[in-house]
N, C-alpha and C positions, 0 to 999 in steps of 0.2 A: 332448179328454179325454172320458171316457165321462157321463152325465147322473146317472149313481149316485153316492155317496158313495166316497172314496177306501177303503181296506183298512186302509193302514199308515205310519205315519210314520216319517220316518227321519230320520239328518243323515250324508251321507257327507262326512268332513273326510281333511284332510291325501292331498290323489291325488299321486299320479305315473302319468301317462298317456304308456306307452310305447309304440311303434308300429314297426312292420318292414313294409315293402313286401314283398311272398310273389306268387309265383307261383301264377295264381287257382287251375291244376289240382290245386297241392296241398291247398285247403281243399275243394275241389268234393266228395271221400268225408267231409268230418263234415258237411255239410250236408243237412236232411232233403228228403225231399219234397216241395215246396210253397213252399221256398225260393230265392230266385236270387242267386247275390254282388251285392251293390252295389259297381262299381266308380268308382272317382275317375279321370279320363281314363285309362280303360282299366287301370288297375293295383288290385290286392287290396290288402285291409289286414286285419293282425291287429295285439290289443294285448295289454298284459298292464299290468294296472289294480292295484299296490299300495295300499290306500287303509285308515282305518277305519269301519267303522259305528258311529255312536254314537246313542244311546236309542231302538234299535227297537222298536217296539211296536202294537200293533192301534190303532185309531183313537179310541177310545174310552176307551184302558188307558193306567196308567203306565208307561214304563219301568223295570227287574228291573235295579237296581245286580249286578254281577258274569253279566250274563246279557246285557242288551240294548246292551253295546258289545265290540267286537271286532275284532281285524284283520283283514283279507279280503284274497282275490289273484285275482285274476279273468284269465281270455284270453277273449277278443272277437275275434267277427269283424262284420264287417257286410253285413245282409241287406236284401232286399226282398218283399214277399209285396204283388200287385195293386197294385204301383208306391208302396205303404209302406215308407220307408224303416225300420229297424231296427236292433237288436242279437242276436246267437246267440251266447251261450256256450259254449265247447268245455268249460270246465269254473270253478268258483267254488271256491277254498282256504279253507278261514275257520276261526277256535279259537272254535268254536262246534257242541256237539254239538246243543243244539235247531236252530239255524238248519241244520243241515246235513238233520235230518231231515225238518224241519217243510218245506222251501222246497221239500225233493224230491216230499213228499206235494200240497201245493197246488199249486204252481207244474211242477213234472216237473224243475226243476231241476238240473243236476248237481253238487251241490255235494260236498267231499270234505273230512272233517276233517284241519286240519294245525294244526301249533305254529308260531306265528307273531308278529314283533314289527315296531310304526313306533316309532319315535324320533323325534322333532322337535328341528334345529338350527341354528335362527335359518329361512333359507332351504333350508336341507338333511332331507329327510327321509329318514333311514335305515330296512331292511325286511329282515326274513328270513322266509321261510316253509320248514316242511318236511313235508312229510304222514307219519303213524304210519304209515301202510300204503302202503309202496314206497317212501319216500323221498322223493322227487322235491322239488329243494328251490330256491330262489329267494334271493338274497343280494346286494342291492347299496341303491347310496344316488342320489337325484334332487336334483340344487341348479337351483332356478331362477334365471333370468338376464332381466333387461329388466324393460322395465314390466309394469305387466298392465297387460290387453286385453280386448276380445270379439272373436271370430270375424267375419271378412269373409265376408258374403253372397258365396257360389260359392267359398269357398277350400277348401283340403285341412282345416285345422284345424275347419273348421264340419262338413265332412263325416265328421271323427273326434270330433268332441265333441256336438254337437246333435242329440241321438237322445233320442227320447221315448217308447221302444216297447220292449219286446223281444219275441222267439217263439223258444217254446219246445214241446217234443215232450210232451203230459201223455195217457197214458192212450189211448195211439194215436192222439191229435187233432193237429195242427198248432194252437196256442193264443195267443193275443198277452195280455199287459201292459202296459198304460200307466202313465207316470211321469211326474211334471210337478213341474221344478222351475226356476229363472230360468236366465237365459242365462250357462253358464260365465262366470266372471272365472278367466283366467289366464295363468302365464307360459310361456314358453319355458323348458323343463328342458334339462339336462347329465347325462345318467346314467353310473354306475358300474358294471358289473357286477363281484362276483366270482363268483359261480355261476349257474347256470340252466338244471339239469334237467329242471324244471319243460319248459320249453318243448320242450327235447329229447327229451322221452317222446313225443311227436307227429310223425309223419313230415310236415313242412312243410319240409325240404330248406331249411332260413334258411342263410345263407351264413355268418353270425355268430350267434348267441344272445343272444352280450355286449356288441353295438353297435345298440341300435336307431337307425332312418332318423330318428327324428321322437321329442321329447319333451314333455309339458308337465306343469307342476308346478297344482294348484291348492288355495286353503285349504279350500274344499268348499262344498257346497248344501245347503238342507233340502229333503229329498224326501217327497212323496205318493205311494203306490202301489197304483194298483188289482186287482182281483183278477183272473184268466185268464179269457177266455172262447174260445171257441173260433171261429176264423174262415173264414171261405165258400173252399172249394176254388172 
């Protein structure tokens, strides 16, 4: 983590971390410049990350009842930049007009306002999202199953959940993020889909939409995150 002071705190509760095995050519056109996939023995991975944010705020400040918590929808893929592993987002859903502005002005973020619900039932978290502008919408439920865990050193789950970075595109720079929060606890999900346009607005040629390869459910972390800086071509 960087030597500076973190930015902003967070707590992302209640995930469902879904995941589909993709054919790397098809995510190779959203990836910038300066990026290279990170593959898992040879194969790509995108997700699509239902979760909430709750009490975001600068580091310093309180959290804004009706403002600093909010559902979010994220799709991820995963990067590397000078053998850094990462995160790149194709795009961040969130019922948050500040965060949607605020994240694109600092961060270059691509975030997109939508209307959007979690529900929490027992071990089932149900999620809709729809964005005002186009539509494109998201509709199903994650129940996890088994114990919880942490990720095995070298497994597929440590290399879709243990990412402490992300890069992003700000202002013509290639730019990194660091986040630092404890090592996943979580389970094995079961997911539902009944929509997901969302994904289908992307030409990644998924075989299914409504079947991700890989699920995991988790109750959440509290996160630090520091500000962009730009990093060495």
């Amino acid at each position: 983590m960087p030597q500076r002071p973190h930015s902003f705190v967070q707590q992302w509760r209640h995930l469902s971390l879904l995941h589909w095995e993709i054919d790397p050519t098809q995510l190779i056109p959203y990836i910038p410049d300066g990026l290279e996939l990170d593959l898992f023995q040879d194969k790509a991975y995108f997700s699509i990350i239902p979760f909430m944010m709750v009490g975001v705020r600068p580091r310093l400040a309180l959290s804004i009842p009706g403002i600093s918590t909010f559902p979010e929808f994220n799709i991820r893929t995963y990067v590397r930049h000078a053998g850094k592993a990462g995160v790149f987002f194709l795009t961040l859903d969130a019922q948050s007009r500040i965060s949607c502005m605020f994240a694109q002005y600092l961060y270059g973020l691509p975030y997109r306002y939508a209307k959007g619900k979690l529900d929490i039932h027992g071990s089932t978290y149900s999620w809709m999202s729809k964005r005002v502008k186009g539509g494109q919408e998201i509709i199903g439920s994650c129940i996890g199953t088994g114990d919880t865990m942490l990720a095995k050193p070298g497994s597929l789950d440590e290399f879709l959940l243990e990412r402490y970075c992300l890069y992003t595109f700000h202002n013509n720079n290639l730019c990194i993020a660091y986040i630092h929060h404890n090592p996943w606890i979580f389970r094995k999900g079961k997911a539902d889909f009944i929509s997901n346009t969302l994904t289908e607005s992307y030409d990644l040629a998924i075989s299914d939409p409504l079947k991700p390869d890989l699920a995991h459910v988790s109750e959440g972390v509290l996160v630090h995150t520091w500000s962009i800086e730009e990093v060495d071509e």
